[in-house]
Every structure is written in structure tokens, then in C-alpha cells.
SEDREN-432846 format. One record per residue: residue in one letter; z, y, x negated of N, C-alpha, C, CB in turn; residue number from 1. Coordinates in steps of 0.1 Angstrom, whole numbers. Atoms other than C-alpha are relative to their C-alpha. Glycine has a CB too. Layout:
BEGIN
ATOM  aa     nw     nv     nu    caw    cav    cau     cw     cv     cu    cbw    cbv    cbu    i
ATOM   A      Z      Y      X      Z      Y      X      Z      Y      X      Z      Y      X  NUM
...
This chain:
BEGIN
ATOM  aa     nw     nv     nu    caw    cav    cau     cw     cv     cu    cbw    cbv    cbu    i
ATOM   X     14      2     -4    511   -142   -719      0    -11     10     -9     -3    -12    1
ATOM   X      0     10     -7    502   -159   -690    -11     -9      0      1      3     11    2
ATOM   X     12     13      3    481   -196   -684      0     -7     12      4    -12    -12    3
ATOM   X      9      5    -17    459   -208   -654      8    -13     -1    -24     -2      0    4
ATOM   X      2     13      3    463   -243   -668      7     -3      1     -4     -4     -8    5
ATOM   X    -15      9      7    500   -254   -672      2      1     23     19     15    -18    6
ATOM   X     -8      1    -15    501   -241   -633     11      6      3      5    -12      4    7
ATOM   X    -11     -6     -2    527   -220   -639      4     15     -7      9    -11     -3    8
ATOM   X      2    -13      7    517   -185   -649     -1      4     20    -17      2    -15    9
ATOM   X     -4     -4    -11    518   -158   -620    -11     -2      7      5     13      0   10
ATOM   X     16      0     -9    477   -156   -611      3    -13      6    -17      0    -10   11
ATOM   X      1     19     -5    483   -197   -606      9      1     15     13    -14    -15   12
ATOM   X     -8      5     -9    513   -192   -586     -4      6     14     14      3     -4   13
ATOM   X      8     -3    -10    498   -167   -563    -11     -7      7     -3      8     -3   14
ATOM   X     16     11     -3    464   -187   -561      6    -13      9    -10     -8    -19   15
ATOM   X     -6     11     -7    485   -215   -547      2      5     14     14     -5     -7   16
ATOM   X     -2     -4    -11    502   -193   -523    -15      0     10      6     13     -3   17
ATOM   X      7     -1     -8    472   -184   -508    -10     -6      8     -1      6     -3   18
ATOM   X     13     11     -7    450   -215   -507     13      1      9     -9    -19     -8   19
ATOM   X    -10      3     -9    482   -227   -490      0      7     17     13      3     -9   20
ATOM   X     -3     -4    -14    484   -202   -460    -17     -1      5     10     19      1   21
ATOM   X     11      0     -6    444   -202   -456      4    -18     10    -16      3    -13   22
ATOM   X     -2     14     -6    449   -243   -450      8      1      8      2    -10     -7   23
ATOM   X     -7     -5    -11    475   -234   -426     -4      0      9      4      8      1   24
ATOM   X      6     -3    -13    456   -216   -406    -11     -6      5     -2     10      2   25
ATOM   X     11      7     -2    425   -233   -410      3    -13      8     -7     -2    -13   26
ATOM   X     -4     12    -13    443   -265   -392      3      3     12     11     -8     -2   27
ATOM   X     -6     -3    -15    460   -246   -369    -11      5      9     11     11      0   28
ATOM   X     11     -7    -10    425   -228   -353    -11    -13      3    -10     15     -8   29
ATOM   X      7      9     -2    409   -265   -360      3     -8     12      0     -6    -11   30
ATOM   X     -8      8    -11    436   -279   -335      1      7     11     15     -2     -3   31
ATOM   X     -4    -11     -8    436   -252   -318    -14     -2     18     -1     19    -13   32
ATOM   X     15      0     -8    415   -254   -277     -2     11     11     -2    -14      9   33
ATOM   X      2     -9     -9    396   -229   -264     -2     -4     13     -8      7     -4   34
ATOM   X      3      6    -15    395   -226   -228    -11     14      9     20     -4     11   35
ATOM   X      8    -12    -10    361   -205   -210      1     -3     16    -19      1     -3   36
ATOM   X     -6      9    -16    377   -203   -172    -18      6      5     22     11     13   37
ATOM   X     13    -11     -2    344   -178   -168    -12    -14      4     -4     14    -19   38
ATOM   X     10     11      0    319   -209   -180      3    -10      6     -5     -4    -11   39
ATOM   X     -3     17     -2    339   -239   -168      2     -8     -5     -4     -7      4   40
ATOM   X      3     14     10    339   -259   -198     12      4    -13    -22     -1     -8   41
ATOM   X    -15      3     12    369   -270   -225    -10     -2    -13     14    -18      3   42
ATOM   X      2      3     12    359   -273   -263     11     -4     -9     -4      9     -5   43
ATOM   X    -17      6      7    383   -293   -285     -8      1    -16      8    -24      6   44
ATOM   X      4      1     16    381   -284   -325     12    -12     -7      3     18     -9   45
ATOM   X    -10     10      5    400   -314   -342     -6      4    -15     -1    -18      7   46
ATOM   X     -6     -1     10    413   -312   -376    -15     -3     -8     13    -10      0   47
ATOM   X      5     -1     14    390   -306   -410     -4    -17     -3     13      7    -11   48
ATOM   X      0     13      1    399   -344   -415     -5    -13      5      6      1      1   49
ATOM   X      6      4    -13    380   -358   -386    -11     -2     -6     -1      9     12   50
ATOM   X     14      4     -1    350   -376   -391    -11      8      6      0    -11      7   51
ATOM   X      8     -5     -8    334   -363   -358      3      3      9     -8     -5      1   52
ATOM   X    -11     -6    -11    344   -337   -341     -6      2     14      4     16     -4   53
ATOM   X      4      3    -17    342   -342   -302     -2     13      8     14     -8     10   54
ATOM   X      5    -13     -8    327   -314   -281     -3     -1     12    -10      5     -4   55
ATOM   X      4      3    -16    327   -317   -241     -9      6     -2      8      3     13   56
ATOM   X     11     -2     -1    294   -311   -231     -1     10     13     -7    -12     -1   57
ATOM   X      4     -9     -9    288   -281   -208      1     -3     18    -14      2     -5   58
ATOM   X     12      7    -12    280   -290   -168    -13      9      0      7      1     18   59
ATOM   X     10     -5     -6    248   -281   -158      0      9     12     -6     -8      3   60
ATOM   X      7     -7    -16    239   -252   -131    -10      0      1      2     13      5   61
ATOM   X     11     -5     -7    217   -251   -105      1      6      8     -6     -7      5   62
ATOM   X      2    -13    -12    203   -225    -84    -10     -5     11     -8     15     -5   63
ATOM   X      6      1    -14    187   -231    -50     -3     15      5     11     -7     10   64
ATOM   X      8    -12     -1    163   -201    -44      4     -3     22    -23      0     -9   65
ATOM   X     -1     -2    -16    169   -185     -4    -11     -1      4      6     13      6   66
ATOM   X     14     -1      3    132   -184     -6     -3    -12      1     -5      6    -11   67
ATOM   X      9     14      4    111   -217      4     -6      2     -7     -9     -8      7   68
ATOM   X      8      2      8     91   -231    -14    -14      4      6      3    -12     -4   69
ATOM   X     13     -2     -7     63   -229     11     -4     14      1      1     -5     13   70
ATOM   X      3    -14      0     69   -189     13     -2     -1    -16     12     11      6   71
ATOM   X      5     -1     13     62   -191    -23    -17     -2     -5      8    -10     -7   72
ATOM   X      8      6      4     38   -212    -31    -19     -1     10     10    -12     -2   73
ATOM   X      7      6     -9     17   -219     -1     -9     11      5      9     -7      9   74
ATOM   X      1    -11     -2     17   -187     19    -11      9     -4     10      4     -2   75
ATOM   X      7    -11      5    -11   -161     15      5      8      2     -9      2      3   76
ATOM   X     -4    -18      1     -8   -123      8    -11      4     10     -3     10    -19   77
ATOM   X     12    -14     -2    -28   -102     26     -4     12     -6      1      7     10   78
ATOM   X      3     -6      9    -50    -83      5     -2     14     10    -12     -6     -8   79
ATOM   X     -2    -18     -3    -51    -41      9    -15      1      6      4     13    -17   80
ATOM   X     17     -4     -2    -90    -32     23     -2     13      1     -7     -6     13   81
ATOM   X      3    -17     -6   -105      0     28     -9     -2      8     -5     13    -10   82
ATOM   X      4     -4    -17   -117      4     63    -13     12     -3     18     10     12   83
ATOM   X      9     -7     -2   -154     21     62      3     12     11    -10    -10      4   84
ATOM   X     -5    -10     -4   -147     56     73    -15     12      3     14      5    -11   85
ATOM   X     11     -8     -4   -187     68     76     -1     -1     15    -12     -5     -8   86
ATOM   X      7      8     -9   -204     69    106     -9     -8      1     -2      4      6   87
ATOM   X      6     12      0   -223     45    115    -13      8      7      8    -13      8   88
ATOM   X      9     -7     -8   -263     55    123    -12    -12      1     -6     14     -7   89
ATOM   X     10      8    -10   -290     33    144    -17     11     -3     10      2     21   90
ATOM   X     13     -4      5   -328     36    135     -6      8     12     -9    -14     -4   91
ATOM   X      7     -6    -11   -350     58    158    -12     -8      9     -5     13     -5   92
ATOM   X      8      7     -6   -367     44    185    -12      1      3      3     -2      7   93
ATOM   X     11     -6      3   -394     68    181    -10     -4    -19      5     16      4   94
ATOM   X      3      2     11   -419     58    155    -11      6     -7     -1     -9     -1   95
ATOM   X      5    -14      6   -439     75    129      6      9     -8     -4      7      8   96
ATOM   X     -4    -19      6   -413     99    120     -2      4    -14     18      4      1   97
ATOM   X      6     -5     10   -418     91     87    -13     11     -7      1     -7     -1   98
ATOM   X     16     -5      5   -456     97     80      3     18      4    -18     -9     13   99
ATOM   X      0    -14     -8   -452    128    105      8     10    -10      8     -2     17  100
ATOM   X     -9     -5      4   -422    142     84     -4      6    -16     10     -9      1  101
ATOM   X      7      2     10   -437    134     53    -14      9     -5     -3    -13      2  102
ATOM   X      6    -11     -2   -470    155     61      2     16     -1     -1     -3      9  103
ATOM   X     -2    -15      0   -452    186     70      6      6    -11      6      4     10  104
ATOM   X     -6      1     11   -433    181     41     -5      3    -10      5     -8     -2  105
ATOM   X      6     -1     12   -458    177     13     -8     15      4    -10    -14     -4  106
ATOM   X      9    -14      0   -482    207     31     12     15     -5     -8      4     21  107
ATOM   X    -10     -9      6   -446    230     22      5      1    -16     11     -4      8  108
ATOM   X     -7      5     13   -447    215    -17     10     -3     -3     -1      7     -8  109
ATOM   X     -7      6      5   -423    194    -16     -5    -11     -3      9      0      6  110
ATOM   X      4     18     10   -425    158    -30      4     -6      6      6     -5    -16  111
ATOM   X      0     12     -8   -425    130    -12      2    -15     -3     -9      0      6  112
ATOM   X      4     14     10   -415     90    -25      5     -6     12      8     -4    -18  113
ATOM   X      0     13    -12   -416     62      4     10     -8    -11    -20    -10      6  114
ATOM   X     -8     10      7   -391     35    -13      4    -14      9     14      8     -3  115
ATOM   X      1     12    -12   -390     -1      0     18     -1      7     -7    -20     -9  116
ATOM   X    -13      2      1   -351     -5    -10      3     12     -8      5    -14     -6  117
ATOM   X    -16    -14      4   -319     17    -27     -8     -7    -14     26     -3      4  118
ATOM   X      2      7     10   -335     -4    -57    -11      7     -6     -1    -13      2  119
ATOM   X     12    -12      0   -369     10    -56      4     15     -4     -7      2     14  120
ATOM   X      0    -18     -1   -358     46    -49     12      3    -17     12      8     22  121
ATOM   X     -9     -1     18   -331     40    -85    -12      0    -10     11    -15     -5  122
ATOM   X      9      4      8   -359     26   -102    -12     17     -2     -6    -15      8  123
ATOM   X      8    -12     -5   -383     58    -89      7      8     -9      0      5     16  124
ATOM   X    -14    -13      8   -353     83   -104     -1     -5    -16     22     -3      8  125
ATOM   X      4      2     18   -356     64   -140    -17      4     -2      2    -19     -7  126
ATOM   X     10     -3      8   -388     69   -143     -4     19      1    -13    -11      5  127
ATOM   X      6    -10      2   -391    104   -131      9      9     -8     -5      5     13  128
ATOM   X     -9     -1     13   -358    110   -154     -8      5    -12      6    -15     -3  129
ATOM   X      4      1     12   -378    100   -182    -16      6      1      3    -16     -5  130
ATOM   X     11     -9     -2   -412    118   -170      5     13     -7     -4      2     17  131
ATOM   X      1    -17      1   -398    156   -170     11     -3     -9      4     12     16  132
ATOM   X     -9      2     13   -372    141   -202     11     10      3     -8      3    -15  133
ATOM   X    -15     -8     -5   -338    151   -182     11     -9     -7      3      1     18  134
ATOM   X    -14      8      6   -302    143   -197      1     -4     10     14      6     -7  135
ATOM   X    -11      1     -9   -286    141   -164      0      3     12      7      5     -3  136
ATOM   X     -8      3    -18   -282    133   -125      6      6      2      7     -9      6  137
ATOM   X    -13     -5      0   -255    151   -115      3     -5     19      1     19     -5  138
ATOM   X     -5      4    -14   -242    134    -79     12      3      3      0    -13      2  139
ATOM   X    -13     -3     -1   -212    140    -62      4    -10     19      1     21     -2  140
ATOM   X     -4      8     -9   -214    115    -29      1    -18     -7    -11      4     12  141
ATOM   X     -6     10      4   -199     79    -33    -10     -8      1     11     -4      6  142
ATOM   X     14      6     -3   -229     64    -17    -14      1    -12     -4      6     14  143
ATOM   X     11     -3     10   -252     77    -46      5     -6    -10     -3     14     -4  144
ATOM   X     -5      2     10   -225     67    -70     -3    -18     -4     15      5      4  145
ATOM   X     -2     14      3   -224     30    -61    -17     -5      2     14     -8     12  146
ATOM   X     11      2      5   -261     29    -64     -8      1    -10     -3      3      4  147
ATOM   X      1      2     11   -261     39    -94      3     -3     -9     -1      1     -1  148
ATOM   X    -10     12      4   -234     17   -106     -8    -13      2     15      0      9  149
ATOM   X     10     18      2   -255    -17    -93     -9      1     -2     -2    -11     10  150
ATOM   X     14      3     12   -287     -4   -106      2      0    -16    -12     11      1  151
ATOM   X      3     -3     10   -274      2   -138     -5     15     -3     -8     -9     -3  152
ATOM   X      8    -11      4   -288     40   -139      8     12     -2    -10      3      9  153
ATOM   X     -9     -9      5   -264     67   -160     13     -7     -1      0     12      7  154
ATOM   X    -12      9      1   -238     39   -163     13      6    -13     -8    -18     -4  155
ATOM   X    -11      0     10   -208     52   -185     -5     16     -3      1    -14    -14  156
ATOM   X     -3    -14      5   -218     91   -187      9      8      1     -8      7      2  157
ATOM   X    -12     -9      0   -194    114   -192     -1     13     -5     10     -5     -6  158
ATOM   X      5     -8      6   -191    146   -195     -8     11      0     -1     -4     -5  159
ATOM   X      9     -9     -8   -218    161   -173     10      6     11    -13     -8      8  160
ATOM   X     -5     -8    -12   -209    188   -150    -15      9      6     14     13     -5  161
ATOM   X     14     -3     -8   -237    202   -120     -6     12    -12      4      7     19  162
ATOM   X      5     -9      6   -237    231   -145     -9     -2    -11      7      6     -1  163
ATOM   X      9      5     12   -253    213   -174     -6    -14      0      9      0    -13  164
ATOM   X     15     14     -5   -279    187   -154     -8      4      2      0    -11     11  165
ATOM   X     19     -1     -3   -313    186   -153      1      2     17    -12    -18     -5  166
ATOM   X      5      5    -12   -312    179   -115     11     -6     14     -9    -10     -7  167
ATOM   X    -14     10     -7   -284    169    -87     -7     -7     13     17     11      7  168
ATOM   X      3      0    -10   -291    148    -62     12     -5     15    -10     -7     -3  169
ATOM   X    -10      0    -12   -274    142    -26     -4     -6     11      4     12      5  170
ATOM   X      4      4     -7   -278    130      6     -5      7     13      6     -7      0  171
ATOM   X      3    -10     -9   -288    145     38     10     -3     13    -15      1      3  172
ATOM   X      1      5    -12   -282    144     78    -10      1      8      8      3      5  173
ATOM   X     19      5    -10   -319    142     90     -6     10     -4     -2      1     21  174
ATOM   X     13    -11     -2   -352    150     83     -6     -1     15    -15     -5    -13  175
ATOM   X      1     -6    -17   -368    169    110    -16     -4     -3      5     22      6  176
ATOM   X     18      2     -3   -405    151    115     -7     13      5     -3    -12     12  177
ATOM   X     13     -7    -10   -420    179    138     -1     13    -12      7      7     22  178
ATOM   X     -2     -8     11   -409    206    111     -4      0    -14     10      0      0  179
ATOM   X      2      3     15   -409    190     80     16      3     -9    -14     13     -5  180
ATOM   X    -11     -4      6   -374    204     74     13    -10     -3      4     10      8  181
ATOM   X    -15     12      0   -339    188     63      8      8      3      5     -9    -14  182
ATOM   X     -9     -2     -3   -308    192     78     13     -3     -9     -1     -5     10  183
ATOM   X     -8      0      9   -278    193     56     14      2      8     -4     10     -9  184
ATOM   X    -14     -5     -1   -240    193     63      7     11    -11      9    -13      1  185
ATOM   X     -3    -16      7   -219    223     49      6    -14    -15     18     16     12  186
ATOM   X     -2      3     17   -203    197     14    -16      3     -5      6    -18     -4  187
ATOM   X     16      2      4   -243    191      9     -4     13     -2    -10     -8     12  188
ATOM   X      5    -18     -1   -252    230     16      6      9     -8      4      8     15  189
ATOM   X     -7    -11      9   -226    245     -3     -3     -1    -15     17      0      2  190
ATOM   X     10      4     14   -239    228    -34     -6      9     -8    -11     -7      3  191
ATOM   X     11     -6      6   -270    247    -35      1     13      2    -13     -4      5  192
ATOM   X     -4    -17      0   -253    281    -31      3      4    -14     15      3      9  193
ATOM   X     -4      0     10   -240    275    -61    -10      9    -15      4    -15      0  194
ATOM   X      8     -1      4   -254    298    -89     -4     -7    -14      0      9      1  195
ATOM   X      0      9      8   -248    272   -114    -12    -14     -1     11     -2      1  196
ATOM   X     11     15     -5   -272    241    -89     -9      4    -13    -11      1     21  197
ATOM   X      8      4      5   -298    226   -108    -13      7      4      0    -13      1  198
ATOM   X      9      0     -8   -332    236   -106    -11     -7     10     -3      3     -4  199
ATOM   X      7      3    -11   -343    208    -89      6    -10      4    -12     -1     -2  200
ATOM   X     -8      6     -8   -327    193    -60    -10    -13      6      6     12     12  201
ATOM   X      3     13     -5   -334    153    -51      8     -3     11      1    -10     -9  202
ATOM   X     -5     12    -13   -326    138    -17     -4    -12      3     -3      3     11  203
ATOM   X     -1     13     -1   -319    103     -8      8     -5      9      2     -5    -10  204
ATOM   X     -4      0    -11   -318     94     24     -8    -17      7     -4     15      7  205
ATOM   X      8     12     -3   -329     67     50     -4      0      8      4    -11     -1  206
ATOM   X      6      1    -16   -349     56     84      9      2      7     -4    -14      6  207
ATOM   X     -8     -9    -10   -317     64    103      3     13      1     11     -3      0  208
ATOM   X     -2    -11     -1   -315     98     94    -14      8     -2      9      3     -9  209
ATOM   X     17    -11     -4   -352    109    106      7      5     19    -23    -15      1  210
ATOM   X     -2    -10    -10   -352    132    135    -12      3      7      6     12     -6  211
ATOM   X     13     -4     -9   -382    140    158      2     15     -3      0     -6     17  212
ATOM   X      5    -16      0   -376    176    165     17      5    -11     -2     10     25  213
ATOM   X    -10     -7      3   -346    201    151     10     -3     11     -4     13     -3  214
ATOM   X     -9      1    -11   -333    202    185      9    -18     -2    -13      2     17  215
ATOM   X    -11     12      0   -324    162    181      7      1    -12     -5    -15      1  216
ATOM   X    -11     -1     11   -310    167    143     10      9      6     -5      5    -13  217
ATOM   X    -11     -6     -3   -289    193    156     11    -10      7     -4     11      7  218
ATOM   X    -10      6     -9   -275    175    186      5    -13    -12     -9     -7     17  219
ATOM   X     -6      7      9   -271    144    160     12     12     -8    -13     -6    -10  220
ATOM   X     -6    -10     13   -255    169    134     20      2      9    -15     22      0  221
ATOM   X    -14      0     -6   -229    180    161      8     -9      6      1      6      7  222
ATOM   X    -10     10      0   -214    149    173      1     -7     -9     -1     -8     10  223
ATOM   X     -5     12     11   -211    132    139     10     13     -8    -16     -9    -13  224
ATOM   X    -13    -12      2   -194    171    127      0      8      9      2      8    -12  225
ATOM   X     -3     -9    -14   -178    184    157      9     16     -9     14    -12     15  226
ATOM   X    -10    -13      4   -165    224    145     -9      1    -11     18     -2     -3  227
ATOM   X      2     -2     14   -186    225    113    -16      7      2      0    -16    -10  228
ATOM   X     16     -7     -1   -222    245    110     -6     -9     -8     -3     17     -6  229
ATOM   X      8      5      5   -252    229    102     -7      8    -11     -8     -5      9  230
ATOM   X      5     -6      9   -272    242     72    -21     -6     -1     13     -3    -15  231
ATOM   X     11      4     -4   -313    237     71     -8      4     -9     -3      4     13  232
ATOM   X     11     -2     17   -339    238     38    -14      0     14      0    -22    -19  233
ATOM   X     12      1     -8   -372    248     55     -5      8    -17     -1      9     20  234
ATOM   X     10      1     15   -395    244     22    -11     20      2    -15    -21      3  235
ATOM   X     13    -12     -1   -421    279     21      2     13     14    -18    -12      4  236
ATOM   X     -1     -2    -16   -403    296     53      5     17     -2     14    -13      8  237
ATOM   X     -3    -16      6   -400    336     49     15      4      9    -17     13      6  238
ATOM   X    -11     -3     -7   -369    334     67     13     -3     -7      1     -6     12  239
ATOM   X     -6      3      8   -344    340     42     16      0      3     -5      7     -9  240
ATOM   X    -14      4     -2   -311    343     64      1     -9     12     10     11      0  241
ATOM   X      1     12     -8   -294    324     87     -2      7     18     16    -11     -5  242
ATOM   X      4      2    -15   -305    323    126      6     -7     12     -9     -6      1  243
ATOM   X     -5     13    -12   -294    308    162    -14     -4      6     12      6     15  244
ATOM   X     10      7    -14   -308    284    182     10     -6     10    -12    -16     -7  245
ATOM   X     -4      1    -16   -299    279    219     17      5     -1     -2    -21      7  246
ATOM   X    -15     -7      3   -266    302    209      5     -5    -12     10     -3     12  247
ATOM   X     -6      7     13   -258    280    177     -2      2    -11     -1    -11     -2  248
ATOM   X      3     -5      7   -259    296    148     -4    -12    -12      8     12     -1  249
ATOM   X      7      5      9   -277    280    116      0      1    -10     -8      1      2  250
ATOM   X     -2     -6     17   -273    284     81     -9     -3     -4     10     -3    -10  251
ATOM   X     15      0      6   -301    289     60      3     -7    -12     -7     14     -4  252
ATOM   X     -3     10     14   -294    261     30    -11      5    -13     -5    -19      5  253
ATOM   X      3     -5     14   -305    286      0      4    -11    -12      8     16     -2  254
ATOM   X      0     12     14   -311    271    -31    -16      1     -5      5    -19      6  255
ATOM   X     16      4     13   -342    257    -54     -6     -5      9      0    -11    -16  256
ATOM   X     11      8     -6   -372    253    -37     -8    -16    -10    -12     12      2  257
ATOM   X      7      9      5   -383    225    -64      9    -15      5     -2      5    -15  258
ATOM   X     -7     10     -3   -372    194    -40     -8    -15      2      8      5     13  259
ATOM   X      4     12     -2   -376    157    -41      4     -7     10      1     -6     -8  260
ATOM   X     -4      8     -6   -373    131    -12      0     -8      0      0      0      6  261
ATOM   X      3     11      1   -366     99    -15      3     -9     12      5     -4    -10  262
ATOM   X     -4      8    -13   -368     76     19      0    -15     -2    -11      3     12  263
ATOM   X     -8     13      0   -353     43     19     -8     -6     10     16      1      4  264
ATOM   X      2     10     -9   -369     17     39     14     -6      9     -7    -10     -7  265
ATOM   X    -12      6     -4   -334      1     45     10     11      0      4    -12    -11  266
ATOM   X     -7    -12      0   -304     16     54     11      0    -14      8      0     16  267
ATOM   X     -7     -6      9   -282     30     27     15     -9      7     -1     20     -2  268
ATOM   X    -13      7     -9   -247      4     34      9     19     -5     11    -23    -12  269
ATOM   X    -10     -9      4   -216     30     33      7     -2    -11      8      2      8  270
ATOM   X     -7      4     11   -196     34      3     12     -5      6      3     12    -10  271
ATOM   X    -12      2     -2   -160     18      2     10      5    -10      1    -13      1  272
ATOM   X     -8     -7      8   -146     40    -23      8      6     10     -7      9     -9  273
ATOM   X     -9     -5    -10   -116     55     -9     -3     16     -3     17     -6     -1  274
């Protein structure tokens, strides 16, 4: 039988062996110095027995950016803009056109609302909203959009499409004072082709886009879209297709006679939506 105790049984003798070769090595990796050629820096492990074992201390790097400081820090960015891409339209020098426009307009049953500002004419649209108890506007120009983003009016709807609104409104390119009629470009015209449009169509427009006769909306019409046909709402008018004038043919802007206008005192700024 063997015994731990006397020190001289086999488990003992082995157990010896083996503290023995760990302490071996355990001095020899204590003594032992690594060298990182990669980092630059020596580490010295001294012996188990050692008070306090000494450790060279690293160097420091620094980096020096190729980059001043002044292109950093200092330097502005130039910010991205979007460049106003409407044209631009100038008040008529002829006056009256309103009243005059306005006249021939209401004797055709349409509706008529004078507006001082874009504020007014929002304000006008909530209440007649909440008159005929409609869900839903349905717009589709940027300029309508961001008017009724800073009044506050249908803010966060979702979910409407022209086919399930009370009402869309849009903008124009000139009422025709002598007439009473509005001029429309073909996005605006093609709208109210649609047999889905609303039954009743709101416009919102401003003092730059009045017109004395047809003859000047046209000429307007074609140098702001050069190649494109005009399209023309004439309220109560038994002329149900489209026509030329002075060789230029005319589209008849079909759709819902039940139309509102809303005239802007001020001019409508352009949108900057891209």
C-alpha cells in the first residue's frame, strides 16, 4: 500500500516530478524576453522571485494628419440648393382684370373667392372643407403642397388617391377676363379627363396669371410651353370639342363643371421641391 505522507509512495513521487518540471519552466518563460520588432518595444519578465517586475513602457505615436487644420476646422462646405426651375410671371399692366374676369365667371356659375394672401385662400378651403363635410383635397402640384404644409391644412394624410377625394385642386395658366374662361396646361387638363376626377374642381391661382383677352393667354401659354397644346374650361359653353384659333388648335379641358376659383392677391412664391 502506498503513502502520500512519508514522501515516498509512487503518487508522491510523481507529484514531485511534476511540480518540479512546471517550476522549470515557469522560470524559464519568467526569464525569458519577448521582443515586438512590429510595435518597437522590449518587455522583460524577471523571475517569480522578484519583488517588482520591470516593464519598459511603450513609445508613444503620433500622427500628423496631411489635412490642415484650417481645411478642417475653419473652411466652409457649400451647401447643395435647388435652383427655382418655374417661370417667373410679372403682374399685368392692365387693370381690372380681376372684377372683369370675376363677372363673366360668376354669370357662367362658377364660384368666385377674392383672397388677400396664400393664407386667406387656405383658410377659405378649411372652411368650405368643413361646409360641404369633405375627407379630402387631393393636389398634385408642389406649390399647393407647400401651402398646405405652412398653413397646417391636411398635414400628415395618407392614403388619399384623386379617386377617393371629395375635390382636387390645381393651378392654372391664366384667367381670360374678356371671356371669363381659364386656361390650363396639358398636366392640369389631363387631370380632368380622368374618369375617376372629383366632382368638384378648385383653382388657385394669382394676379400674374390674369389675362385680358384669350388671344394674350394663349400667346402667354406658348412661350412659357413651347410644343405643348393649351387646354381651355369655358364654364356653360355648348362647345363640347376642341377648336382652332388663328390656326392653333385648342383643347377643350372636359371635366366637372362644379368649379371654384381662388385669386391670390399676392403672388404664389415657386415651390423648391425638387
Amino acid at each position: 500500500m502506498f503513502t502520500e505522507e512519508t514522501g515516498t509512495g509512487f503518487f508522491a513521487k510523481m507529484k514531485n516530478v511534476f511540480s518540479n518540471s512546471e517550476k522549470s519552466t515557469a522560470e524559464e518563460v519568467s526569464t525569458a524576453t519577448i521582443t515586438a520588432k512590429d510595435l518597437s518595444f522590449e518587455t522583460n519578465f524577471q523571475n517569480a522571485t522578484d519583488e517588482t517586475p520591470v516593464v519598459t513602457t511603450p513609445p508613444v505615436f503620433t500622427y500628423t494628419s496631411r489635412v490642415s487644420d484650417e481645411s478642417v476646422t475653419e473652411r466652409e462646405i457649400p451647401l447643395r440648393t435647388v435652383e427655382v426651375t418655374a417661370p417667373s410671371y410679372t403682374l399685368p399692366a392692365e387693370k381690372d382684370l380681376d372684377i372683369r374676369f370675376a363677372t363673366k365667371f360668376l354669370q357662367a356659375n362658377g364660384k368666385f373667392i377674392f383672397c388677400e394672401n396664400i393664407s386667406n385662400a387656405i383658410e377659405g378651403l378649411r372652411m368650405l372643407k368643413a361646409e360641404k363635410n369633405w375627407s379630402h383635397i387631393f393636389c398634385w402640384e408642389n406649390e399647393i403642397k407647400d401651402a398646405f404644409c405652412d398653413n397646417n391644412f391636411q398635414k400628415g394624410s395618407i392614403g388619399y388617391t384623386i379617386e377617393n377625394s371629395d375635390a382636387a385642386i390645381s393651378l392654372c395658366e391664366s384667367l381670360v377676363a374678356e371671356e371669363g374662361t381659364i386656361i390650363l396646361n396639358p398636366k392640369q387638363a389631363s387631370r380632368r379627363r380622368l374618369h375617376c376626377f372629383p366632382k368638384t374642381h378648385i383653382i388657385i391661382t394669382d394676379m400674374a396669371h390674369l389675362a385680358s383677352s384669350e388671344a394674350d393667354g394663349l400667346e402667354k401659354f406658348s412661350a412659357l410651353n413651347k410644343g405643348e397644346l393649351p387646354s381651355i374650361i369655358k364654364l356653360g359653353s355648348c362647345n363640347n370639342g376642341h377648336f382652332y384659333d388663328k390656326q392653333r388648335l385648342i383643347l377643350n379641358a372636359e371635366g366637372t363643371e362644379d368649379i371654384y376659383v381662388f385669386l391670390v392677391d399676392q403672388i404664389i412664391p415657386p415651390s423648391l421641391r425638387p
